[in-house]
DSSP file (Angstrom, degrees, kcal/mol; ACC not computed):
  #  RESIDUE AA STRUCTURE BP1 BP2  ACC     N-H-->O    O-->H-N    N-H-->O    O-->H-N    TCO  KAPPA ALPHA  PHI   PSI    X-CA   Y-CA   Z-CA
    1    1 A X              0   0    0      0, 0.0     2,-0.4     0, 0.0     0, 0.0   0.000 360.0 360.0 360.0  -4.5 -147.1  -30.6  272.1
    2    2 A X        -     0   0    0      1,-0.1     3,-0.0    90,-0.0    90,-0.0  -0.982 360.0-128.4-133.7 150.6 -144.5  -27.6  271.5
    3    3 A X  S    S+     0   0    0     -2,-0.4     2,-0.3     1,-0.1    -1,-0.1   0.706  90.5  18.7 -52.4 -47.9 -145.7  -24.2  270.4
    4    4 A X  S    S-     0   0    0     88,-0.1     2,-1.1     2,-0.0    -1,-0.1  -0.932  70.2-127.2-147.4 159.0 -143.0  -24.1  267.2
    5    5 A X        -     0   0    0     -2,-0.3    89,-1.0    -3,-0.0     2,-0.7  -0.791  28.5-145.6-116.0 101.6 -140.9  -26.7  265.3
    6    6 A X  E     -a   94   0A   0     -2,-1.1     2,-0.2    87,-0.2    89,-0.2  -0.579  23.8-178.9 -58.2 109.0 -137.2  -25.4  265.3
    7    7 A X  E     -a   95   0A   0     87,-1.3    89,-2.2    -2,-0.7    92,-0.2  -0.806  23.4-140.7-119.2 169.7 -135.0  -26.2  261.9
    8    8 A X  S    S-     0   0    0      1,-0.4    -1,-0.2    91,-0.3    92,-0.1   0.290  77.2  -0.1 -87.4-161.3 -131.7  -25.8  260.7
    9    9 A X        -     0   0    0      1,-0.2    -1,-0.4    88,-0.1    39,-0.1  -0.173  59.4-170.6  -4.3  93.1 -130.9  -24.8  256.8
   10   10 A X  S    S+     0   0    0     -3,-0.2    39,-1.9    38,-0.1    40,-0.4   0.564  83.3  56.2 -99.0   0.6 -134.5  -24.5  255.1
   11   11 A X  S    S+     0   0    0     37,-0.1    37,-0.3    36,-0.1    39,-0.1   0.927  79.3 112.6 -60.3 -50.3 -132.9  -24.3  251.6
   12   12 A X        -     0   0    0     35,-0.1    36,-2.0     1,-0.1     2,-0.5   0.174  58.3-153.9 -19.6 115.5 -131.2  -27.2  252.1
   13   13 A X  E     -B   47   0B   0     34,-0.2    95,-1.9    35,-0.1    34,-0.3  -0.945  13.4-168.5-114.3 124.6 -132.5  -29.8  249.8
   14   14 A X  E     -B   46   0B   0     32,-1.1    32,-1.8    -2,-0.5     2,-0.9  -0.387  37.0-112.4-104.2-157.8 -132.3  -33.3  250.6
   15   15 A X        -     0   0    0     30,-0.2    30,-0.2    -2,-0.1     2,-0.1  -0.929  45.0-161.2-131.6  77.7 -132.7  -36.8  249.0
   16   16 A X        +     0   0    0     -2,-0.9     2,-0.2    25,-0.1    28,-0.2  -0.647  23.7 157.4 -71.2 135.8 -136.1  -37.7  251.3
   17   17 A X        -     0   0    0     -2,-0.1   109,-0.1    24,-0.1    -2,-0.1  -0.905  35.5-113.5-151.2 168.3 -136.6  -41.7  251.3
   18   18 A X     >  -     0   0    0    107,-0.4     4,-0.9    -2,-0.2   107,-0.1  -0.065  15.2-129.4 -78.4 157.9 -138.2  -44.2  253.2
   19   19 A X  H  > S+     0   0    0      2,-0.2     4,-1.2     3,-0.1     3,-0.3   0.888 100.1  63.9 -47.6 -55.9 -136.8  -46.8  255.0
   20   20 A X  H  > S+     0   0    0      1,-0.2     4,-1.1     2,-0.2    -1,-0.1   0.698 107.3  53.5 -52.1 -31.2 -138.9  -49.8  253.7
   21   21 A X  H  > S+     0   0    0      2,-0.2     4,-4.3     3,-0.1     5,-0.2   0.945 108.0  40.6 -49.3 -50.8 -137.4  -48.9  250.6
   22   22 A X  H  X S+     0   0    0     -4,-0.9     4,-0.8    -3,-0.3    -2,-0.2   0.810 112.3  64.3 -50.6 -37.5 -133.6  -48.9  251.4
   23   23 A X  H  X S+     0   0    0     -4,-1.2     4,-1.5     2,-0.2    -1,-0.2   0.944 106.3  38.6 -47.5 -63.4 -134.6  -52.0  253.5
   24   24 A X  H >X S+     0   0    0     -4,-1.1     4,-2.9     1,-0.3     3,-2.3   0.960 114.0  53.3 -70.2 -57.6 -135.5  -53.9  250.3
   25   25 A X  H 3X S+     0   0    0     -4,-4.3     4,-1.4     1,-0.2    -1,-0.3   0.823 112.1  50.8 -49.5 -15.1 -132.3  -52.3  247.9
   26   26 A X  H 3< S+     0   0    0     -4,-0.8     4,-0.4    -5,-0.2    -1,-0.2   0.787 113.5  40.5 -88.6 -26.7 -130.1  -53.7  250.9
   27   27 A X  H XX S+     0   0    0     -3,-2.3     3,-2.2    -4,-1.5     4,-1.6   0.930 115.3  51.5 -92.4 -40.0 -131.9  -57.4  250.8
   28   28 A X  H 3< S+     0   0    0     -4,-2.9    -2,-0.2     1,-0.3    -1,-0.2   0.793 114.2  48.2 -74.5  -9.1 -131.8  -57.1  246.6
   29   29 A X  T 3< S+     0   0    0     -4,-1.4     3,-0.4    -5,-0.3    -1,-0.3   0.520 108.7  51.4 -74.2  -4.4 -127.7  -56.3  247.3
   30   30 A X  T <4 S+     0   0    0     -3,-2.2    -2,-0.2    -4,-0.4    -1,-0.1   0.800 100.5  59.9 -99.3 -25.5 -127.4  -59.1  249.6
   31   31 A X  S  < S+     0   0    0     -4,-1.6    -1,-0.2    -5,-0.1     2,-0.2   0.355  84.9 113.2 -98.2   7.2 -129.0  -61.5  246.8
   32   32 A X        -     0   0    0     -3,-0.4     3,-0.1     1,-0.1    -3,-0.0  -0.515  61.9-148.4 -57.4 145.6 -125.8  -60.6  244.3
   33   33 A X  S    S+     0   0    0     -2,-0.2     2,-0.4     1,-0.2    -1,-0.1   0.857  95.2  44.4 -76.6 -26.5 -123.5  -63.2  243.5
   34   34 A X  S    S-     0   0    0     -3,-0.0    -1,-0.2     0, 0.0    -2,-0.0  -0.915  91.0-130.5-113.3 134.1 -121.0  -60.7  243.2
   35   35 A X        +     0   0    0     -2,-0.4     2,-0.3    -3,-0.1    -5,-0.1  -0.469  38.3 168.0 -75.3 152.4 -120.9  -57.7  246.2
   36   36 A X        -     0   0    0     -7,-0.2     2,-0.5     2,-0.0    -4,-0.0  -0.990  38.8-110.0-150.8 165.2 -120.7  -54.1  244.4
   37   37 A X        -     0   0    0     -2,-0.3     2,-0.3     2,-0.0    -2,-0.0  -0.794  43.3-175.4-102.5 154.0 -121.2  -50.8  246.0
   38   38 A X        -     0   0    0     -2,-0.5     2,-0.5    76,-0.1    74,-0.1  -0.985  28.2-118.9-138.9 132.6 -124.6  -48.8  244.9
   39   39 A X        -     0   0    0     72,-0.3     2,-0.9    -2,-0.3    76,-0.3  -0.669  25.7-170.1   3.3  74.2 -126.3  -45.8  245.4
   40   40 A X        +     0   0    0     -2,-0.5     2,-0.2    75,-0.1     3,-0.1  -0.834  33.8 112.7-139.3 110.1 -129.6  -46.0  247.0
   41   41 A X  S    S-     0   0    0     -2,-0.9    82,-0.3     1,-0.3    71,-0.1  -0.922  72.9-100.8-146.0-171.2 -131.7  -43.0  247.0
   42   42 A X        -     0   0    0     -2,-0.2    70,-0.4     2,-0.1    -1,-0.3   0.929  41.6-140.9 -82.9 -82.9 -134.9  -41.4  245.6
   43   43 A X  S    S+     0   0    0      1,-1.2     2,-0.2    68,-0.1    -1,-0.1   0.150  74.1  97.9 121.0  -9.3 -133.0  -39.6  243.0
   44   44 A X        -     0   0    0    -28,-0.2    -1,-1.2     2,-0.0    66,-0.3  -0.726  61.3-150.6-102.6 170.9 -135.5  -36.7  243.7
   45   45 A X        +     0   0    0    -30,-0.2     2,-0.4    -2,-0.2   -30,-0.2  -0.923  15.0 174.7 -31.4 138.7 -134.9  -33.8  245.9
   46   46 A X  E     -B   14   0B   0    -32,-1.8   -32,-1.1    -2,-0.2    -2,-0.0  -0.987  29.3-103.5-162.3 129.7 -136.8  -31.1  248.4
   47   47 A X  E  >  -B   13   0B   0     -2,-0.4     4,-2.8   -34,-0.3   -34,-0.2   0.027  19.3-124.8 -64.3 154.5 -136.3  -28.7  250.5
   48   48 A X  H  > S+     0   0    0    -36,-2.0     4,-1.7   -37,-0.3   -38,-0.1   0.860 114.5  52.6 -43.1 -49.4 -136.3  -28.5  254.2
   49   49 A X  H  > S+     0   0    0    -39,-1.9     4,-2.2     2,-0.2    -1,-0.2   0.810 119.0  36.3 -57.9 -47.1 -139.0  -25.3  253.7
   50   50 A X  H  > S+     0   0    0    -40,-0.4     4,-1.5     1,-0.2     5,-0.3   0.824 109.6  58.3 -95.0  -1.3 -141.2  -27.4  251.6
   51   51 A X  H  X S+     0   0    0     -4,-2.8     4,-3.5     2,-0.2     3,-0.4   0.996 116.2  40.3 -58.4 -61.0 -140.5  -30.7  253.5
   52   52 A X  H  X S+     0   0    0     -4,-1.7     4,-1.9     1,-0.3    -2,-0.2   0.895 114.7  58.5 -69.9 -45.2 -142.1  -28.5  256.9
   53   53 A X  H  < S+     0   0    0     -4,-2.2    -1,-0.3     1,-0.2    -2,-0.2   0.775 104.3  41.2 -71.9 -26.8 -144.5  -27.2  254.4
   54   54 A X  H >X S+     0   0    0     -4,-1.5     4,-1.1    -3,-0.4     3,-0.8   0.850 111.8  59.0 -83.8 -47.0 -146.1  -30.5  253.3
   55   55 A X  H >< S+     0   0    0     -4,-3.5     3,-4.8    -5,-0.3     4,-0.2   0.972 109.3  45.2 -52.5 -67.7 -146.2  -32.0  257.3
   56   56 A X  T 3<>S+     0   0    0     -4,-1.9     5,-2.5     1,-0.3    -1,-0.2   0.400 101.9  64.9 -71.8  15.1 -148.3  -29.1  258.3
   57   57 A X  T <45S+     0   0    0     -3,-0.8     3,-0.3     3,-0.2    -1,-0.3   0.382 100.0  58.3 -91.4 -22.3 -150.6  -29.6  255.1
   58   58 A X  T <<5S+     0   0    0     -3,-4.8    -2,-0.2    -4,-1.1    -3,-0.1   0.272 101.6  48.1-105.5  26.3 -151.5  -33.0  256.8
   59   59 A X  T   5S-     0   0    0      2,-0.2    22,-0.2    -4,-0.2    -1,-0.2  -0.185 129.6 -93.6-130.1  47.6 -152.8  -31.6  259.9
   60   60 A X  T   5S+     0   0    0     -3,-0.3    20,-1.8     1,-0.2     2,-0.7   0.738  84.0 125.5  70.3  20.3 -155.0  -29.1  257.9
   61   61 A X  E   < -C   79   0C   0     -5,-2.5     2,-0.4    18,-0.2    18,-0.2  -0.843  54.0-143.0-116.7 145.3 -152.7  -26.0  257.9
   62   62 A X  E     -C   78   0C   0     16,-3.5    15,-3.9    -2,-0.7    16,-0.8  -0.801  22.5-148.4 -96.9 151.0 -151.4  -24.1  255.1
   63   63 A X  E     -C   76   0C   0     -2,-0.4     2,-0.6    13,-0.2    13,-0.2  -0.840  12.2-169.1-127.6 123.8 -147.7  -23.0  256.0
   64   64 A X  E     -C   75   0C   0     11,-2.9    11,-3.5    -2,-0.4     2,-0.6  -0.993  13.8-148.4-117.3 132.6 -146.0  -19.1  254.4
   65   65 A X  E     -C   74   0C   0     -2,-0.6     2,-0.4     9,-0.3     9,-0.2  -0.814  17.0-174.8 -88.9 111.3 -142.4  -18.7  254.8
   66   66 A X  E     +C   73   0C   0      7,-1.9     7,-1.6    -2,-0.6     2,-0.2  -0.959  44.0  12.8-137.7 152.2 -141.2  -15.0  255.4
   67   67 A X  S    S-     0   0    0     -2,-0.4     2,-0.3     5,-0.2     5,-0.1  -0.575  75.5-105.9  72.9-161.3 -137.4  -13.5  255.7
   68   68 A X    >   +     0   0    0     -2,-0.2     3,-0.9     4,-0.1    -2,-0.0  -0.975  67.2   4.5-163.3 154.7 -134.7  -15.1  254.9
   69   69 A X  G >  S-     0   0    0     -2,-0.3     3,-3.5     1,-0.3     2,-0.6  -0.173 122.0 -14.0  65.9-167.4 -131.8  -16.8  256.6
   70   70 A X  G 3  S+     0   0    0      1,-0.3    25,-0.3    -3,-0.1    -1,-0.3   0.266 135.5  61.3 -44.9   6.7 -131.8  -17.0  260.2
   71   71 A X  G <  S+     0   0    0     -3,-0.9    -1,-0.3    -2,-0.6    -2,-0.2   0.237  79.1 116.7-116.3  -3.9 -134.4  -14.7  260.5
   72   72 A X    <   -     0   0    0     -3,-3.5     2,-0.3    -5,-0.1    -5,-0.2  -0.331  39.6-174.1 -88.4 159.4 -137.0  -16.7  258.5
   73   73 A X  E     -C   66   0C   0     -7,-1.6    -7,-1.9    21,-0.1     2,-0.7  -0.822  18.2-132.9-137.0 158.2 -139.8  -17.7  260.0
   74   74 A X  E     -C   65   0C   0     19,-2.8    18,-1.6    -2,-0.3     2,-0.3  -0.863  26.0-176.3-125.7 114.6 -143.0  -20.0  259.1
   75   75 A X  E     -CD  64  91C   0    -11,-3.5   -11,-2.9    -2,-0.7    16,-0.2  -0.904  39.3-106.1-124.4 160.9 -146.7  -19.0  259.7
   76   76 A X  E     +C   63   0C   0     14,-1.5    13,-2.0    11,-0.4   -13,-0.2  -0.198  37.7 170.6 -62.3 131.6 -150.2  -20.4  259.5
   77   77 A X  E    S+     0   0C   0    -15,-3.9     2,-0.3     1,-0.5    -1,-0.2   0.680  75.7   5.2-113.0 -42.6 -151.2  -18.2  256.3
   78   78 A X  E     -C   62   0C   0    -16,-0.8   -16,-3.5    10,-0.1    -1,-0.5  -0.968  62.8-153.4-144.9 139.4 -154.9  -20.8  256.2
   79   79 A X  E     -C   61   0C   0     -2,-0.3   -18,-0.2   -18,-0.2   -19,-0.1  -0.968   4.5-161.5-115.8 141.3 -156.4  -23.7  258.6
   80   80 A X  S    S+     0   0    0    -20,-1.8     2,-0.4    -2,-0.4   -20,-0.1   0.306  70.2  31.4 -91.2 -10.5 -158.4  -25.9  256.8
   81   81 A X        -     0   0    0    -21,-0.4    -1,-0.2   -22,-0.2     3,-0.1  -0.992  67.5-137.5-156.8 151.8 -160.3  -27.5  259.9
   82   82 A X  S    S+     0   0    0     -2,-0.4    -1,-0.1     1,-0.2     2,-0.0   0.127  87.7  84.2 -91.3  13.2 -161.3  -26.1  263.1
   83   83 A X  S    S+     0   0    0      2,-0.0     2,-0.3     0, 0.0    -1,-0.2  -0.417  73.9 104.1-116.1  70.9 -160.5  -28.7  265.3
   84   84 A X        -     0   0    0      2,-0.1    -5,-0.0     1,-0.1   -24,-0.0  -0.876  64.6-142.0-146.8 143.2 -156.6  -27.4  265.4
   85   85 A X  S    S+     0   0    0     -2,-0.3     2,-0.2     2,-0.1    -1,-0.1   0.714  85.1  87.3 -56.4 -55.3 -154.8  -25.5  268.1
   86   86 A X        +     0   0    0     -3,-0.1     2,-0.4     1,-0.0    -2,-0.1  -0.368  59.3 179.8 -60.5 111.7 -153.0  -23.7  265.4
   87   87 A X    >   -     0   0    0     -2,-0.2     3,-1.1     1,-0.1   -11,-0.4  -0.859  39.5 -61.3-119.8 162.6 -154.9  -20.2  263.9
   88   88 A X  T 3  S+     0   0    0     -2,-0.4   -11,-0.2     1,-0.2    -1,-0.1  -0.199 115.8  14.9 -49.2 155.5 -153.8  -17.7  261.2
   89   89 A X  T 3  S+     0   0    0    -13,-2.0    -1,-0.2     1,-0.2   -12,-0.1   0.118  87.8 143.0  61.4  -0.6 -150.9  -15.8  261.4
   90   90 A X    <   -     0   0    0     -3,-1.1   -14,-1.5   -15,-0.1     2,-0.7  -0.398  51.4-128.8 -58.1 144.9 -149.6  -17.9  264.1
   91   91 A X  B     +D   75   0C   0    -16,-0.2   -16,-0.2     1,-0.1    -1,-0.1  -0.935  39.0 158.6-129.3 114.3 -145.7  -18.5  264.0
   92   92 A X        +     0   0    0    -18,-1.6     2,-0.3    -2,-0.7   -17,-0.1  -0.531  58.8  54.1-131.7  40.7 -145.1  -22.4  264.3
   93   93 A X        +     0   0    0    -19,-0.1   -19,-2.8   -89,-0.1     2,-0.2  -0.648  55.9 165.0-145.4 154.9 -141.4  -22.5  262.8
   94   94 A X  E     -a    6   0A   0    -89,-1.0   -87,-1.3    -2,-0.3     2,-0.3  -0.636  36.2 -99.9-120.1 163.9 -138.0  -20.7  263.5
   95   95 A X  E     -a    7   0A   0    -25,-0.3     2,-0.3    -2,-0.2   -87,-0.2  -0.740  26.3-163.7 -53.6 133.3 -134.7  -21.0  262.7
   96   96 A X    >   -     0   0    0    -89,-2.2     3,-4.0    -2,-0.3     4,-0.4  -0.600   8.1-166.0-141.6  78.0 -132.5  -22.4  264.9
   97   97 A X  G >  S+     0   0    0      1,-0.3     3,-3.2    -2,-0.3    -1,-0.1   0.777  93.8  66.8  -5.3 -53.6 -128.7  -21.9  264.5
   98   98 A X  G 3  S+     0   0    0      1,-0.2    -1,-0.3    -3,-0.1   -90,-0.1   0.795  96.5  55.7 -63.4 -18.5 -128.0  -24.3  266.6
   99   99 A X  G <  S+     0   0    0     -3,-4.0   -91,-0.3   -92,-0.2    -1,-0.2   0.511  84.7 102.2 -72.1 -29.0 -129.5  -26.7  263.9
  100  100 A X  S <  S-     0   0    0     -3,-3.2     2,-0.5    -4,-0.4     3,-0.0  -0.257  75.3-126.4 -73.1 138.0 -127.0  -25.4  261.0
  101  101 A X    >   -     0   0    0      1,-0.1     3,-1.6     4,-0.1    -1,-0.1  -0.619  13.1-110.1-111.8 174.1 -124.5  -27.8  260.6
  102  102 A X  T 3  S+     0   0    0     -2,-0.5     2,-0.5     1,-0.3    -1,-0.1   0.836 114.0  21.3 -40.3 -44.4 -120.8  -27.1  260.7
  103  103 A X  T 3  S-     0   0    0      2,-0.0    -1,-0.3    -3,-0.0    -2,-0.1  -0.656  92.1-153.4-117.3  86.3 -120.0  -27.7  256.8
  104  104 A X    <   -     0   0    0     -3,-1.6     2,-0.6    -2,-0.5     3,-0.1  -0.053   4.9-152.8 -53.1 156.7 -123.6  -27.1  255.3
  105  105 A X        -     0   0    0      1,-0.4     3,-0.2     3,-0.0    -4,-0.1  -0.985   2.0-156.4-118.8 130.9 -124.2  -28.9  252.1
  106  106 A X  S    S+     0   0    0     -2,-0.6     2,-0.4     1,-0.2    -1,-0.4   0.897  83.5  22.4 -66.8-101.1 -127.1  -26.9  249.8
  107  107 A X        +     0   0    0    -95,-0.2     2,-0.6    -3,-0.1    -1,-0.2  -0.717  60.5 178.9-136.8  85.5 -128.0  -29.7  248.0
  108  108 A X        +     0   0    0    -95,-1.9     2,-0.3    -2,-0.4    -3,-0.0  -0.889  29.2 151.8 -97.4 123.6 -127.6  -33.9  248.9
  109  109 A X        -     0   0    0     -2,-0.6     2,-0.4   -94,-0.1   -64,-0.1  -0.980  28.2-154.2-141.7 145.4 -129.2  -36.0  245.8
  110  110 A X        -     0   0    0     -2,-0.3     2,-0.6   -66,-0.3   -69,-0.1  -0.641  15.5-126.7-106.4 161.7 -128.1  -39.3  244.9
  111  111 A X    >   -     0   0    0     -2,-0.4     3,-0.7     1,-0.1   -72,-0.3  -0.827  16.8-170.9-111.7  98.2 -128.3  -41.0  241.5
  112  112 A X  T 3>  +     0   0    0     -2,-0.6     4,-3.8   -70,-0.4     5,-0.4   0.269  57.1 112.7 -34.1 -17.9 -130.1  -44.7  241.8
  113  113 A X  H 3> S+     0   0    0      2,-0.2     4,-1.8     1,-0.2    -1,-0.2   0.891  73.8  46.5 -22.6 -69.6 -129.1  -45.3  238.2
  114  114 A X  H X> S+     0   0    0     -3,-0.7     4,-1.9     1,-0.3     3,-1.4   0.958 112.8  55.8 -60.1 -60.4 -126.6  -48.2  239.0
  115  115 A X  H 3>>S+     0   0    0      1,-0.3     5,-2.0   -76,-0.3     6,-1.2   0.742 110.4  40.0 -26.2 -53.4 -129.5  -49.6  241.4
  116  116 A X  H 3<5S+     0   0    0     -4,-3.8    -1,-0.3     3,-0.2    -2,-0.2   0.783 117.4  51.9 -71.5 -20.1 -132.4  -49.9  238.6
  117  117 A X  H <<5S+     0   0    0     -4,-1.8    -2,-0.2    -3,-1.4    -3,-0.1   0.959 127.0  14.2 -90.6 -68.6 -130.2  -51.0  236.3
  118  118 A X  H  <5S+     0   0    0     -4,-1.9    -3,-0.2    -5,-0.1    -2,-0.1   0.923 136.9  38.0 -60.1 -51.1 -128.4  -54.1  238.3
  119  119 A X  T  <5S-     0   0    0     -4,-0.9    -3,-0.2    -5,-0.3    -4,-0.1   0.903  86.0-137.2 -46.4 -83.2 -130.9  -54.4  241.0
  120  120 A X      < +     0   0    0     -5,-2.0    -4,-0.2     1,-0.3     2,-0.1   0.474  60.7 152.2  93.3   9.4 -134.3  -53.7  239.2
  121  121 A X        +     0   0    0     -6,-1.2     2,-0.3    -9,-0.1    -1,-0.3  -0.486  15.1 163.6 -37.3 122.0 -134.2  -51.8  242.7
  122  122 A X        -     0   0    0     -2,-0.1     2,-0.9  -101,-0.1   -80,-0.1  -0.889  42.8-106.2-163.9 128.9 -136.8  -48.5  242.2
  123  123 A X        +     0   0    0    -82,-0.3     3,-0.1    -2,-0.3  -102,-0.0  -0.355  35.9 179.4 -68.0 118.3 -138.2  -46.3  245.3
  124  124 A X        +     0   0    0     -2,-0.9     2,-0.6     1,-0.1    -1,-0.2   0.878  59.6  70.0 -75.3 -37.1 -141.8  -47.1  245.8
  125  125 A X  S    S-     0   0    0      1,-0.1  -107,-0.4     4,-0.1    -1,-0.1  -0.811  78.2-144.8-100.5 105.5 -142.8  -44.9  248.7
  126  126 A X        -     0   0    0     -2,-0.6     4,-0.5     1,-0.1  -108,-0.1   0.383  23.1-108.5 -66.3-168.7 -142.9  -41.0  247.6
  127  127 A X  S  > S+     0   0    0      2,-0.2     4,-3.6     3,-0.1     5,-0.5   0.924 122.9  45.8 -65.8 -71.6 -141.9  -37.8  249.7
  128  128 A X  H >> S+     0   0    0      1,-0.2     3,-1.8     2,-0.2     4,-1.2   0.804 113.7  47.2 -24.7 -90.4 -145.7  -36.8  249.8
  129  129 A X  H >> S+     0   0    0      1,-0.3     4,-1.7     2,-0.3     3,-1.3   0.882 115.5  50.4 -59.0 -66.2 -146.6  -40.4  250.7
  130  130 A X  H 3> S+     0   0    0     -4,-0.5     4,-3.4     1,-0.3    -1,-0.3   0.955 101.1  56.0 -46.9 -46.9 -143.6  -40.3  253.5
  131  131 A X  H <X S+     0   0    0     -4,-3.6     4,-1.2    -3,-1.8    -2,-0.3   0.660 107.0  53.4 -72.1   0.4 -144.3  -37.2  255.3
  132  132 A X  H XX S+     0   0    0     -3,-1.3     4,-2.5    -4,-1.2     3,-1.7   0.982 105.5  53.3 -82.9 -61.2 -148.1  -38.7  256.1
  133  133 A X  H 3X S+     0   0    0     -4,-1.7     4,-1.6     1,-0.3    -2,-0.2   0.870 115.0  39.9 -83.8 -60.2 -146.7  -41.7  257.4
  134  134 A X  H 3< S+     0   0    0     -4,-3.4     4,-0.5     1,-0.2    -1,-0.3   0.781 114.1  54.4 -50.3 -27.0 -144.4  -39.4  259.9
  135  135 A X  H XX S+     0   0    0     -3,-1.7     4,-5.4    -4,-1.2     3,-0.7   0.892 105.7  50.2 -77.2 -42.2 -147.2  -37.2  260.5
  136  136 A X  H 3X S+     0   0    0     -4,-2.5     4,-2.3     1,-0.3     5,-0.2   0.955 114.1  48.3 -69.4 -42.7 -149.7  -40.0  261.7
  137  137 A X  H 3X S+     0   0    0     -4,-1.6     4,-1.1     1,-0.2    -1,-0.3   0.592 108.8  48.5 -83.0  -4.3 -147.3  -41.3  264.0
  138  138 A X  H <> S+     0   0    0     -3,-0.7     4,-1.4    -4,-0.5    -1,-0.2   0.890 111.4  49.5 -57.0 -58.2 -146.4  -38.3  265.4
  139  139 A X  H  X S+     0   0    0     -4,-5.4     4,-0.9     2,-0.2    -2,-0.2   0.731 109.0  53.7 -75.7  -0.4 -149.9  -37.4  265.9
  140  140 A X  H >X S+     0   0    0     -4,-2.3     3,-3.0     1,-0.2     4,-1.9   0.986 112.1  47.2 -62.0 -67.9 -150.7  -40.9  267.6
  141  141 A X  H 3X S+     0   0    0     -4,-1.1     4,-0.8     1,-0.3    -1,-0.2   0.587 105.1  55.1 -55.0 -20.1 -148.0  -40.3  269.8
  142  142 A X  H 3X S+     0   0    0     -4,-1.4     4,-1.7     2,-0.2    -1,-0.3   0.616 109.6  52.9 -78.2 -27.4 -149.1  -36.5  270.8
  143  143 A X  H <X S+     0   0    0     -3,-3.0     4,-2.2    -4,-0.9    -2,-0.2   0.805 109.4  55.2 -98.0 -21.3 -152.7  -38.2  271.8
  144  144 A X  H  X S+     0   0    0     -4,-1.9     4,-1.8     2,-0.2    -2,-0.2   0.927 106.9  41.8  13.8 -83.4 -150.7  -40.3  273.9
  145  145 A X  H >X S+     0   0    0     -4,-0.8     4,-2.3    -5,-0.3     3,-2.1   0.981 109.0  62.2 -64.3 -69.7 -149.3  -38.2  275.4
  146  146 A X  H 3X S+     0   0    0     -4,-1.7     4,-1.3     1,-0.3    -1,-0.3   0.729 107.2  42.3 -38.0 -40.3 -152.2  -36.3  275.8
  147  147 A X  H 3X S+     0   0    0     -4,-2.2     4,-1.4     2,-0.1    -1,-0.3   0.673 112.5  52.2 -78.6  -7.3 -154.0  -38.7  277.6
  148  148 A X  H <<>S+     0   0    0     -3,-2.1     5,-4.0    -4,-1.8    -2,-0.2   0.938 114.1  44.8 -60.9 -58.2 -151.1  -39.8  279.9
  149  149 A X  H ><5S+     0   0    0     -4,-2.3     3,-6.2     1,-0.3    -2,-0.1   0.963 113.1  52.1 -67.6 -48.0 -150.6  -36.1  280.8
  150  150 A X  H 3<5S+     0   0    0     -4,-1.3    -1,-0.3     1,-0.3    -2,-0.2   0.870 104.5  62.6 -35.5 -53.6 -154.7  -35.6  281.2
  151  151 A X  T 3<5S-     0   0    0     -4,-1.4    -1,-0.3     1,-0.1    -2,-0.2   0.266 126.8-105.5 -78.7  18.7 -154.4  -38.4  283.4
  152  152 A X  T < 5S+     0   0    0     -3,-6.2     2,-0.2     1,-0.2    -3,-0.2   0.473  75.9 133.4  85.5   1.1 -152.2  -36.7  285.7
  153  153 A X      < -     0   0    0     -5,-4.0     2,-0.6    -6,-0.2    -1,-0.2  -0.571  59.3-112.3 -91.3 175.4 -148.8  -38.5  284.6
  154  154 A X        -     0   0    0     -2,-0.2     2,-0.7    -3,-0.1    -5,-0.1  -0.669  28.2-160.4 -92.2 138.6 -145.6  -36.9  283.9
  155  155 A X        -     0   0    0     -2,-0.6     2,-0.1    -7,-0.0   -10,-0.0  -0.933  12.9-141.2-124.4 138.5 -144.4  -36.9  280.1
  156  156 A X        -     0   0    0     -2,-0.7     2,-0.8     1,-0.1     0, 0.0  -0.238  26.7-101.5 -82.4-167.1 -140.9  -36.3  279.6
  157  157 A X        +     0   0    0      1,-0.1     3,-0.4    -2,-0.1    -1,-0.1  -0.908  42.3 171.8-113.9  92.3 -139.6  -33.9  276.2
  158  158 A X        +     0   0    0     -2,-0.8    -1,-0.1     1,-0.2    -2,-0.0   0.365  58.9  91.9 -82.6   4.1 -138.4  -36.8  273.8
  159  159 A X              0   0    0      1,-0.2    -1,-0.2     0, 0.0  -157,-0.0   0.793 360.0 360.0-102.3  -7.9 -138.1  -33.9  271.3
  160  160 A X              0   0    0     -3,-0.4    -1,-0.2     0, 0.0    -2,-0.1   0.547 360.0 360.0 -85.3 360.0 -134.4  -32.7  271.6
């Protein structure tokens, strides 16, 4: 529904993980006899750039990054299906200052250690495997929309 996807930081590498995981380390902390504080991440990390670059790989597009810093930008380098809005060379991410945050962090990864260890706690649901799950429910909710607005209703901009 928007022309370009505005991000912050795409070095920035975070610690992606699912909910349904966290869900489950929070019910296997509740089932201690003793409370203790834990960790709970993937223990893996991935940048913003290839995070954006893996979403638009599940609606058929292949994604090239060029500049650098606030100036970098993301375009369709290949479409894999024709039934996409989107064509080559098209430029579907920016930067967006306003996005940066105040004390940037390069790099958040957590260590899960104590978690496998006590727990028996381990993330099941991968990066990969996450951004499909966002992607399909984005794009249910963009044909939604799409038939609401086709059908002459107004759809507000849920995206800021």
């Amino acid at each position: 529904m928007q022309d370009k996807l505005y991000l912050g930081n795409l070095s920035a590498k975070r610690d992606w993980g699912h909910a349904k995981d966290f869900v489950k380390a929070m019910y296997l902390m509740m089932q201690q006899d003793v409370p203790d504080d834990f960790v709970i991440a993937t223990g893996k990390s991935t940048s913003v750039r290839d995070f954006a670059r893996k979403a638009f790989d599940c609606v058929g597009a292949d994604l090239e990054f060029r500049g650098e810093g606030a100036e970098e930008k993301g375009y369709i380098s290949k479409m894999h299906n024709a039934g996409n809005s989107m064509h080559e060379g098209q430029c579907v991410v920016e930067v967006d200052p306003h996005y940066f945050r105040p004390t940037e962090v390069e790099e958040l990864l957590g260590d899960p250690s104590k978690a496998k260890l006590k727990l028996g706690w381990v993330p099941e649901i991968s990066v990969d495997d996450l951004v499909k799950e966002m992607m399909q429910s984005d794009l249910k909710q963009m044909e939604k929309e799409q038939y609401l607005k086709n059908g002459g209703f107004k759809i507000r901009n849920y995206y800021e």
